[in-house]
Each structure stands twice: as structure tokens, then as C-alpha cells.
C-alpha positions as CSV (number, residue, x, y, z in Angstrom):
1,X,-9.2,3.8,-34.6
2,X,-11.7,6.0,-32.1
3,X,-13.7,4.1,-29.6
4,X,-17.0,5.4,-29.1
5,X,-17.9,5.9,-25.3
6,X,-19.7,2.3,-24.9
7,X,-16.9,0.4,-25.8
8,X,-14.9,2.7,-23.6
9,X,-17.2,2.0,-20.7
10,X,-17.3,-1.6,-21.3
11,X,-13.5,-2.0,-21.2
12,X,-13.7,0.1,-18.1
13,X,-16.3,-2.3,-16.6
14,X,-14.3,-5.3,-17.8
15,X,-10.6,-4.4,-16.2
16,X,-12.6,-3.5,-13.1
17,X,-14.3,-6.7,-12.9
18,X,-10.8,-8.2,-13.9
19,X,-9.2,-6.1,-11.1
20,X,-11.8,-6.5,-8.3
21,X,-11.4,-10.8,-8.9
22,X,-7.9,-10.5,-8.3
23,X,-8.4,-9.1,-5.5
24,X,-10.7,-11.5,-3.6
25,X,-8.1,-14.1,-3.0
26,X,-5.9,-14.1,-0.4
27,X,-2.2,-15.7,0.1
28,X,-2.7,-17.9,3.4
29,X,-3.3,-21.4,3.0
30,X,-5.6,-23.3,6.0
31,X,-4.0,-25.0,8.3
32,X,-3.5,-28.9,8.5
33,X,-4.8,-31.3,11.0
34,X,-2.4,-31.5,13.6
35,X,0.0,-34.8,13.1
36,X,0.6,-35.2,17.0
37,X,-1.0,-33.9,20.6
38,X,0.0,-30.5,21.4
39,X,1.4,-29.3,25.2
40,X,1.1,-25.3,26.0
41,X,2.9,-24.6,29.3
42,X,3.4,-22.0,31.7
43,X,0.3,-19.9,30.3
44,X,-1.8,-17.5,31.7
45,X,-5.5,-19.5,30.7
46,X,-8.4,-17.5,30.8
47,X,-11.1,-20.2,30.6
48,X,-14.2,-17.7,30.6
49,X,-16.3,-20.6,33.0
50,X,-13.8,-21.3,35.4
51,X,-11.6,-17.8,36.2
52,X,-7.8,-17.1,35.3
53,X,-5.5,-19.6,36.3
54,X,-1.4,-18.7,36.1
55,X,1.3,-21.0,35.0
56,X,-1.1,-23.3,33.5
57,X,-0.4,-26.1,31.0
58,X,-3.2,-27.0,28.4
59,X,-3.4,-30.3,26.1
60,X,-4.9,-30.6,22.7
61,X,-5.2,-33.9,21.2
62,X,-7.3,-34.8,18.1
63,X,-8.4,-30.8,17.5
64,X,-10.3,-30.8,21.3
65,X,-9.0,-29.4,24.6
66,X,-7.6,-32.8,26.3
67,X,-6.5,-31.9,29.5
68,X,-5.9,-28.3,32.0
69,X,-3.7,-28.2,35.0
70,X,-0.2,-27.5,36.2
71,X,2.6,-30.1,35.2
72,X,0.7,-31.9,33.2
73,X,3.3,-34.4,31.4
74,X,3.2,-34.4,27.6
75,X,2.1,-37.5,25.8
76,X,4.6,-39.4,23.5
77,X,4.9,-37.9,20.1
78,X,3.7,-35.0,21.6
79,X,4.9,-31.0,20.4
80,X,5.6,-29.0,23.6
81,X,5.1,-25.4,23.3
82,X,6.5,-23.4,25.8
83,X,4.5,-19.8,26.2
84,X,6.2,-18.5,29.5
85,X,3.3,-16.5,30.7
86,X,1.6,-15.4,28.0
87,X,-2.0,-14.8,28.1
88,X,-4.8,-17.7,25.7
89,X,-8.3,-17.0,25.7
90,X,-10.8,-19.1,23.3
91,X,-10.4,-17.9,20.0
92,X,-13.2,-14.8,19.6
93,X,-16.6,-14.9,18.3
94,X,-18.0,-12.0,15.9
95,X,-21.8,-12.1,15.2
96,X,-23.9,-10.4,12.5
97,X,-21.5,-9.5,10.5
98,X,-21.1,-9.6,6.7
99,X,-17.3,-11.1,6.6
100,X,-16.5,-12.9,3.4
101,X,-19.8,-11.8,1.7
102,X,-18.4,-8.8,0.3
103,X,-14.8,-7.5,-0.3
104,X,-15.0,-4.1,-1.5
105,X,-18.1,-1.3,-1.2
106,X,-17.6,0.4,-4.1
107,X,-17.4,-2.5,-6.5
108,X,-20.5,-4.0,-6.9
109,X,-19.3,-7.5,-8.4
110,X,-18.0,-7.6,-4.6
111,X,-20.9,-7.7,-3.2
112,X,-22.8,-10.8,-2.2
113,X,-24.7,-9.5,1.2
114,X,-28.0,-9.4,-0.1
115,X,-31.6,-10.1,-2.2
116,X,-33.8,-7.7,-4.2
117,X,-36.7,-8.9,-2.9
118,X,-38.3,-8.0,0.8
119,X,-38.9,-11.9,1.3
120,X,-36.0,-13.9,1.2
121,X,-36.5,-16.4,4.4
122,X,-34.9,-19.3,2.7
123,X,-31.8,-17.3,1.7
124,X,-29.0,-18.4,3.1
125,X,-25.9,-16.7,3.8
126,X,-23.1,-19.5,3.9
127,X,-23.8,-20.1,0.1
128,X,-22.0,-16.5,-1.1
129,X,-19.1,-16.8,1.9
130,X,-15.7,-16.0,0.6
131,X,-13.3,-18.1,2.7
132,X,-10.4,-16.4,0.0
133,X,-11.7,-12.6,1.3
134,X,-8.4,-10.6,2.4
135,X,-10.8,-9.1,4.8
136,X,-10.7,-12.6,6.7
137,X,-6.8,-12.7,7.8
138,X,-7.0,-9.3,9.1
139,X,-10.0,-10.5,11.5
140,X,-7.7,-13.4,12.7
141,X,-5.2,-11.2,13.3
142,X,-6.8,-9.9,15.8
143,X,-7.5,-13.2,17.9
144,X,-11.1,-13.8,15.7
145,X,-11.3,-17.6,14.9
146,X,-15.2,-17.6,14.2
147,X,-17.9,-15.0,13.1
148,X,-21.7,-15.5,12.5
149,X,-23.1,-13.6,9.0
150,X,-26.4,-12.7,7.8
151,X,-27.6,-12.0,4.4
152,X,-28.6,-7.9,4.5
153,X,-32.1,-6.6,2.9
154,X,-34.8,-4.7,3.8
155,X,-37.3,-7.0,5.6
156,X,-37.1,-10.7,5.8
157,X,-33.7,-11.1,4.9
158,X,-32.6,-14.5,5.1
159,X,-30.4,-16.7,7.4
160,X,-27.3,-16.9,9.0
161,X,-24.8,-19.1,9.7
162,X,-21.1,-19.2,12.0
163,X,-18.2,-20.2,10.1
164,X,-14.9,-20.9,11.2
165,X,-12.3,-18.4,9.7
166,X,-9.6,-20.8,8.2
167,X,-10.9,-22.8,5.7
168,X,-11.3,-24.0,1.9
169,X,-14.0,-22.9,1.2
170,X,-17.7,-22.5,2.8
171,X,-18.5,-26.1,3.3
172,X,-14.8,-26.4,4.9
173,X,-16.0,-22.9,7.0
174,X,-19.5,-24.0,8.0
175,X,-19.6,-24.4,12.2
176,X,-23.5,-24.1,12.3
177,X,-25.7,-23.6,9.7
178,X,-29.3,-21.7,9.9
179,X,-28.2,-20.1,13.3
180,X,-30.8,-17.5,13.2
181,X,-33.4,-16.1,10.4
182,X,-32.8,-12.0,10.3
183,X,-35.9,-9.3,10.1
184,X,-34.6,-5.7,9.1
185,X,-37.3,-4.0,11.2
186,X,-39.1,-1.0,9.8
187,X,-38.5,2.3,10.8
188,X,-40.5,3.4,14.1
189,X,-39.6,7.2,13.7
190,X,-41.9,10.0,12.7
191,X,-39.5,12.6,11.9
192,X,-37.8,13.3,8.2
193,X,-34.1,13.3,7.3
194,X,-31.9,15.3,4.9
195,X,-32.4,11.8,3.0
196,X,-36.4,11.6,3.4
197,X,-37.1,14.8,3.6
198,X,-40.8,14.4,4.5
199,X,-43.4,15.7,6.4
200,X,-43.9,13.6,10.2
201,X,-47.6,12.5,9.0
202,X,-46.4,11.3,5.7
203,X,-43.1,9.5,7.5
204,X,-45.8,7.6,10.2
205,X,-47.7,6.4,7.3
206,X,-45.1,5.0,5.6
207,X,-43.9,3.2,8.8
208,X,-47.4,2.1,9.4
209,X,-47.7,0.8,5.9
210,X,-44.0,-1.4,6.3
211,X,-45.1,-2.7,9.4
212,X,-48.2,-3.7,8.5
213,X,-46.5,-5.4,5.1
214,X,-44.4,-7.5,7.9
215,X,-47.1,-8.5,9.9
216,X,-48.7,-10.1,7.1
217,X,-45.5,-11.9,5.5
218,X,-45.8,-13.7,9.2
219,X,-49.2,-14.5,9.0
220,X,-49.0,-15.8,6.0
221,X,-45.8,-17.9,7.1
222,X,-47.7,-18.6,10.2
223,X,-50.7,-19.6,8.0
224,X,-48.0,-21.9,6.1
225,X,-47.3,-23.6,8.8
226,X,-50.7,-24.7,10.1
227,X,-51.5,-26.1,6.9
228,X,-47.8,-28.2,7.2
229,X,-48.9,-29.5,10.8
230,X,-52.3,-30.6,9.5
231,X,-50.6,-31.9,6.2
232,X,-52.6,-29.9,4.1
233,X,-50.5,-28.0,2.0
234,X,-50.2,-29.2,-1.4
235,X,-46.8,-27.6,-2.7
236,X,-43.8,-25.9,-1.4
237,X,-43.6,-22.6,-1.3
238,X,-39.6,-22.5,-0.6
239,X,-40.1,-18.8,1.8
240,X,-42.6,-20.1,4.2
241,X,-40.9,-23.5,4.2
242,X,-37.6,-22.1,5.4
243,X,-39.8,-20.6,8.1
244,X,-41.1,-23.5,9.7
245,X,-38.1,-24.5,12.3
246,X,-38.6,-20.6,13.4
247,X,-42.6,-21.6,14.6
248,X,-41.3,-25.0,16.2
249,X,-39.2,-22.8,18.2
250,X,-36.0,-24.3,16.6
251,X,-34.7,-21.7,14.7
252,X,-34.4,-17.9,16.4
253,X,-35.4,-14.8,15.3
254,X,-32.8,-12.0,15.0
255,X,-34.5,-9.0,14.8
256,X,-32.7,-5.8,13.5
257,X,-33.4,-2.9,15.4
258,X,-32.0,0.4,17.2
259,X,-35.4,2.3,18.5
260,X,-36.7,1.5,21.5
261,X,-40.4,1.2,19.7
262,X,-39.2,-1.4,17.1
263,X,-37.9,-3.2,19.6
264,X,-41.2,-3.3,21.4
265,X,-42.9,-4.2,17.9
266,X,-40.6,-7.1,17.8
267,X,-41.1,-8.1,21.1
268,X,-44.7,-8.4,20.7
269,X,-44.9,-10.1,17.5
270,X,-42.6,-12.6,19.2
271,X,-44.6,-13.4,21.7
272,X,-47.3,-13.2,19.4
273,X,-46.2,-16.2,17.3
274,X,-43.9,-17.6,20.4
275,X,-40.6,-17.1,18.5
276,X,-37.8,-17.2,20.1
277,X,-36.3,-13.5,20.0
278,X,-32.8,-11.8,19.7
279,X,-31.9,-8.0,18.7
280,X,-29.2,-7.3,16.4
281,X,-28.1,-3.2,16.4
282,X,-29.8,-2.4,20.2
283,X,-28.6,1.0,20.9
284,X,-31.8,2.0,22.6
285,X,-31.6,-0.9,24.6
286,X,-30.2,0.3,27.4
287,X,-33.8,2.4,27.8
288,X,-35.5,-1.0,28.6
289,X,-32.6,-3.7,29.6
290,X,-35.5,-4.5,32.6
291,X,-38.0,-5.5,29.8
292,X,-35.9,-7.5,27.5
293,X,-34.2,-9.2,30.7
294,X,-37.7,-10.4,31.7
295,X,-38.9,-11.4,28.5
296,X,-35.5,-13.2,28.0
297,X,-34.7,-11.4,24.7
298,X,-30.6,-11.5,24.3
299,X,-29.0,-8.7,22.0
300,X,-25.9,-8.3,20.2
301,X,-25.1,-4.9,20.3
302,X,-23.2,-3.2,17.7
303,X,-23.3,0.2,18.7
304,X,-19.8,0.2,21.2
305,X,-19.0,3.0,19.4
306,X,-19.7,6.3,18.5
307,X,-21.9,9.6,19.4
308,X,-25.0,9.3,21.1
309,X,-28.3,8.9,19.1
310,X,-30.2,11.7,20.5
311,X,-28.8,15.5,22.0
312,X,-30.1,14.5,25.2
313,X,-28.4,11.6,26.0
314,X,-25.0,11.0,27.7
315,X,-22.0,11.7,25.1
316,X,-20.7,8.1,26.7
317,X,-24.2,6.2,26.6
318,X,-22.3,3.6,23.7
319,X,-19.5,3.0,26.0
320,X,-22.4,2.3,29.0
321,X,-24.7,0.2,27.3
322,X,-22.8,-3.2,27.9
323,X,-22.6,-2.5,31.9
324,X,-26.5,-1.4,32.0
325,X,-27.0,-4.9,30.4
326,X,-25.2,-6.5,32.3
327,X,-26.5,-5.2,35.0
328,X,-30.1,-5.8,34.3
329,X,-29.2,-9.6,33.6
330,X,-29.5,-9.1,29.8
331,X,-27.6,-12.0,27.4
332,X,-25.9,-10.0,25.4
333,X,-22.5,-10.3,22.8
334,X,-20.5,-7.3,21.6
335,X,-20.4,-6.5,17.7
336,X,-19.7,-4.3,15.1
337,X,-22.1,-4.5,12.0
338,X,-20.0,-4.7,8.8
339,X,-17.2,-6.7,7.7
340,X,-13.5,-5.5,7.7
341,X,-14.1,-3.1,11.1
342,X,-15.0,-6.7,12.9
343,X,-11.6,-6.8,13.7
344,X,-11.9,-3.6,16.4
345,X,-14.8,-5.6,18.5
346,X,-11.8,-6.8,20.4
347,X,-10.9,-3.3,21.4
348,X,-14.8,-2.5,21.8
349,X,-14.6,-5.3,24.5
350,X,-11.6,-3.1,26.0
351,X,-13.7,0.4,26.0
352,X,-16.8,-1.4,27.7
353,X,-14.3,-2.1,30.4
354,X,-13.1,1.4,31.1
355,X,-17.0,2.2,31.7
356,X,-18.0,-0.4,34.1
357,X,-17.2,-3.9,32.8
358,X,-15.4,-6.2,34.5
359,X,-12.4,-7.9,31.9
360,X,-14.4,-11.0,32.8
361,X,-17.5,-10.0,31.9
362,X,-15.9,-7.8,28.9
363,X,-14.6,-11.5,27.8
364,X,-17.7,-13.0,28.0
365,X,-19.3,-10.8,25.6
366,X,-17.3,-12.0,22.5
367,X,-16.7,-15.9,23.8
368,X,-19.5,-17.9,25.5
369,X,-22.2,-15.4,25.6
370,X,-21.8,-14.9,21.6
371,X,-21.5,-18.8,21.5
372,X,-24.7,-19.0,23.4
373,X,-26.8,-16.9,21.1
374,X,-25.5,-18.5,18.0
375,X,-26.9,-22.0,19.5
376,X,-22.7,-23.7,20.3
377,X,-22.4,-23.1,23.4
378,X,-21.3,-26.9,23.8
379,X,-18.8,-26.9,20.9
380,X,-16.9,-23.4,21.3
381,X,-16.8,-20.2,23.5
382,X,-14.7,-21.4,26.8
383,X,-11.8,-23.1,27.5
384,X,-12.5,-27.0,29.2
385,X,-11.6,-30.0,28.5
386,X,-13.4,-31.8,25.9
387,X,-14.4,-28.3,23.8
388,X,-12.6,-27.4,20.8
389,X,-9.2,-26.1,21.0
390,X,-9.6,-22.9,19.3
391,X,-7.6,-20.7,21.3
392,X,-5.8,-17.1,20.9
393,X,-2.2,-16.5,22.5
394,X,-1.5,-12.6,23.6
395,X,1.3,-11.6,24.3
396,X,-0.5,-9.2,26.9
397,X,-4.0,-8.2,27.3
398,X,-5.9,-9.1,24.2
399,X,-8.5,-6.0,24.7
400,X,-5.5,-3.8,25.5
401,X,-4.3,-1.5,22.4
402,X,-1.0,-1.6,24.4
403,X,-0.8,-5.2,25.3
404,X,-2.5,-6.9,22.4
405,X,-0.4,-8.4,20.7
406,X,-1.4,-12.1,18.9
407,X,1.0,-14.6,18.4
408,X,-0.8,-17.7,17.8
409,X,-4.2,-18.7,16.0
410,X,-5.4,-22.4,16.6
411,X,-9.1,-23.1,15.2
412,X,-10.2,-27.3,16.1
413,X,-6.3,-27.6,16.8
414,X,-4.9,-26.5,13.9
415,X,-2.1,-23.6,13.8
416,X,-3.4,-20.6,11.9
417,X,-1.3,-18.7,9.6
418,X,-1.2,-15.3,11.2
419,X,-0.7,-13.4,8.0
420,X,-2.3,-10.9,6.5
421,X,-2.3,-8.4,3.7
422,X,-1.8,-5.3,6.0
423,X,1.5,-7.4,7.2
424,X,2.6,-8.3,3.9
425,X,2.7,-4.4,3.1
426,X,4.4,-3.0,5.7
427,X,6.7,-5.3,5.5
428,X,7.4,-4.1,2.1
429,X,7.4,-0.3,2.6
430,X,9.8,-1.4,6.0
431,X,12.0,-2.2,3.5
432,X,12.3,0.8,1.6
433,X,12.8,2.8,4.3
434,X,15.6,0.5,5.9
């Protein structure tokens, strides 16, 4: 029997859809509650808020940090793990990242990071997370134990929230939900591209008309809102309600942006509508780190990579960016926009301090400060007593290709499996050539 081509195609579609569902489950199951306290000695405790202390002990009890000090004596029933040395830092924090909300690029079935529409404020991203992604163990592996994602689109895109990176499912994964609602900024540039091939008038109008379609979305929100305070809104309109916490300064905005003008545009809208502000993407923000320092706008800047934007610039201006923020006394996180690269911000951290950061301030940048913008700062981000005990071990220098090399995951106390799919295969092919 022939099959014509549509039957061909939809058994193609099928075994891919068949295919691509296999493949969003991974092997690793989460960790249990610890059954007793938990005594690390001899380590080398890098506590973000209180320096680097050597031959330290560290006490978890009940999933939080109990005790820190030298000779600390372990409580009865409790497991003693001896670490000789070895270097723990709190376990690392990714933001704006699309981690468990897609699995593969090419296969659209795959793909959960975003909405059709260009208003999608009450969209929220823990709803499509993945806890079973592959992509997941890979990120632990390299000492992540929590990342923030955001829903993608093309304007108001929805909001994000920080899961913890070994769990169930996302109501096991959810650390804080609504962390931030996230505005794809429209483009500020005049010229054309090999994709938009236009003329620079044409390419301004365009922007003009976007930005003028935003400003209106946040009146009308704003509009929304007035009514709610005055109680005079008869019905729910389920975008403009999921704005509200974001005009009673309760919910921030993260704003993505790379060009020096949108992030003015955003700046001004913000203090417009007195919104609390944050950039996600930044690169040009090393152009006005004195303005966003004084107008207390934090960034998370994913751009610790790569050439520079424009053929005047320094060939190193991505590797500078952190210190000239840092220097101006900008908040700011490192970040890498995506999902499976996340795992690299680690060594981003390291670059950043080959071009002026100190490994302090380098650690900061993916602990307290990203805790700090996603709204934890209490719960996670530093090692003291009290916070939870989610902690990485190194073997050396986490943000060293040479030195990193993780040996233990704990996220509120419990012992991570360290596994991973890239493990499990070269394990295999080791084999074969053995």
C-alpha cells in the first residue's frame, strides 16, 4: 500500500512528538529530607556577607544553616562529613532564564517560553516549568541550585518566578512566585538589518509606533488600577489585574533591554508610574552605570560574553561591564539569557574577574546580589546561620575552569543527585574505549 505525502507527514509529526516526549524526562530523582543534622568540617566557607573563613565547620539541622565556627561538636544522631579543605559557597542563583520551559529549539512541542499575544501580564511562568528537563541536571552540575524564569514575547510578557532546581514538579520547585512582571522593550534603533531590510525613516516609525502601543497598554493598566482603588471597576479584566501589585510598588518591573535609549524609555516610564525598575540584557549599560546607580535601577546583565555591539567599542567591553558597575555602585547579577548555556554563568563570573572583579565581588553577582533582585534576600544567597542550607562543595575554585570541580549539591538540606545526562554518556563511550 502507497502512502500519500500527508499521511507520511503526519507519521513524521507523530514519532517526533513521540521522540521529543521521551526526551523531556530525566533519570535523577529529588532528594529526601534529611533524616538527621548534618556536620561539614574542615571547609574552606565562603559566606558572601562575612569573607572566607579556613578550616571551618558548618551545621545544618532541619534543611537551615544551624551553626558556623571551628570545632563545632556534632549533635547526637548527627552525619559528619569530613571535606578537608574543600571550598562551599551558597548554592548559585541564575536569573531570566528560560530553564525547564523548553527542552529542545527545533521541536516546537518543546517549547513552553511564550504567548501569541503582545499582552500577557497575568501569564505566569512557573505553570509550563519542567522540573523532569535534562537541561536541569546539567545546570546543577555546575553548582546552580536555583534559577528565576520569565515567560518570553514581544511586549508585556508575563511573570516570573525562582524555583529551586530539585524537585517533583513546579509546585515542589516554586521558591517565589511573581518575582518580577517582564516588558520586551521595543527597538530604539533607526538603522535596517539584513533581517529588516528598511529604510532609517521607515525603521523610526515603526519604533515610534511599538512604543507608543506600550505606553498605552500602561495607561490603560494604570487606568485599571484607579478605578480598583476607588472600587469602581465592575469586572475583571485578568491583564490589568495581574498588574496591580506592580502600581503598589509590590511587584518589580524587569525591563528587557540592550540600547542605551530603551533603557532611558524605561527609566522614564518608571518613574513615570513610580514602578519599581530592573534591566534584564544591559549591554549598553556600562554607557550610563552613573544614571541607573542614582535612579537605583539594578540590572542583570547577560551579555558577559561575546564581541562588542558596535566597531567602536573596546573588543573586551563584555568582560568590563561588571567592574564599571560595580564601580559606579550599580546592583547588578550576572546571566546568560537562555536555558541550557545557564550553566557557563559560573565561568562568566570567572572572566569578569580577570577584568577587574574582585572573586568576592565576582561571587556576589550570582549569590546575594541575584537573591536581592529576585526579592529572597532573607531566605537564600549567603551563607549564616539561620538561612537555608543550600550550599555547593568545589573541589577548588568554583569560577575556575581548572579548579571547578563540584562534588556536592544540597538545596534546603537535602543531598542533590549530581547526575546528569552528559555524565551518563561519557560514561558509556569511556567504556568502549577502555
Amino acid at each position: 500500500m502507497k502512502l500519500s505525502n500527508t499521511c507520511l507527514s503526519l507519521i513524521v509529526a507523530l514519532a517526533g512528538s513521540i521522540s521529543a516526549g521521551q526526551s523531556l524526562a530525566n533519570d535523577m530523582v529529588p532528594a529526601k529530607a534529611a533524616t538527621g543534622p548534618l556536620l561539614l568540617t574542615g571547609v574552606t566557607l565562603h559566606t558572601v556577607t562575612a569573607g572566607v573563613s579556613s578550616n571551618t565547620d558548618l551545621l545544618i539541622v532541619d534543611g537551615k544553616i544551624a551553626a558556623i565556627g571551628q570545632g563545632l561538636t556534632a549533635p547526637e544522631g548527627a552525619t559528619v562529613l569530613a571535606l578537608d579543605g574543600k571550598h562551599v559557597y551558597p548554592g548559585l542563583i541564575a536569573l531570566a532564564n528560560q530553564l525547564g520551559l523548553t527542552e529542545i529549539d527545533a521541536v516546537r512541542s518543546t517549547d513552553d517560553t511564550n504567548e501569541v499575544t503582545q499582552t500577557n501580564p497575568d501569564i505566569r511562568a512557573k505553570v509550563a516549568y519542567n522540573a523532569d528537563s535534562e537541561v536541569i541536571p546539567t545546570i546543577r552540575s555546575n553548582g546552580f541550585a536555583y534559577a528565576m524564569v520569565y515567560p518570553s514575547g514581544s511586549m508585556l510578557m508575563g511573570q516570573s518566578s525562582l524555583m529551586q532546581l530539585d524537585a517533583w514538579n513546579y509546585q515542589d520547585a516554586v521558591v517565589a512566585d511573581g518575582t518580577g512582571l517582564h516588558v520586551r522593550w521595543p527597538n530604539a534603533d533607526s538603522l535596517g538589518s539584513r533581517w529588516n531590510p528598511k529604510p532609517a525613516d521607515e525603521v523610526r516609525k515603526a519604533n515610534a509606533a511599538q512604543l507608543e502601543k506600550l505606553q498605552q497598554h500602561f495607561k490603560s493598566a494604570k487606568a485599571y488600577f484607579d478605578a480598583e482603588q476607588a472600587g469602581l471597576n465592575k469586572g475583571i479584566d485578568s491583564r490589568w489585574q495581574a498588574m496591580l501589585p506592580v502600581f503598589k510598588g509590590e511587584r518589580p518591573l524587569f525591563v528587557h533591554a540592550d540600547d542605551a535609549r530603551q533603557i532611558r524609555q524605561a527609566m522614564l516610564l518608571a518613574k513615570e508610574y513610580g514602578v519599581k525598575l530592573n534591566i534584564v540584557g544591559g549591554r549598553d549599560s556600562w554607557r550610563m552605570a552613573d544614571e541607573l546607580a542614582a535612579a537605583k535601577v539594578a540590572v542583570i546583565y547577560t551579555a558577559p560574553y561575546g564581541l562588542p555591539t558596535r566597531g567602536d567599542e573596546n573588543y573586551s567591553q563584555a568582560f568590563i561591564t561588571p567592574k564599571v558597575l560595580q564601580d559606579a555602585g550599580v546592583e547588578y547579577a550576572l546571566s546568560l539569557d537562555g536555558y541550557w548555556d545557564t550553566r557557563n554563568v559560573v565561568f562568566a563570573a570567572g572572566q569578569a574577574i580577570s577584568f577587574g572583579l574582585t572573586p568576592e565581588q565576582a561571587l556576589r553577582s550570582v549569590t546575594i546580589n541575584a537573591a536581592k533582585i529576585a526579592g529572597v534576600a532573607d531566605k537564600i544567597g549567603s551563607i549564616e546561620v539561620g538561612k537555608a542550607a543550600s550550599l555547593v562543595v568545589s573541589d577548588g575554585d568554583i569560577f575556575d575552569y581548572l579548579g571547578h570541580k563540584v562534588t556536592h549539591l544540597w538545596i534546603d538540606g537535602r543531598a542533590v543527585d549530581l547526575n546528569n545526562h552528559h555524565k551518563q554518556m561519557h560514561d558509556k563511550y569511556q567504556q568502549r574505549i577502555n
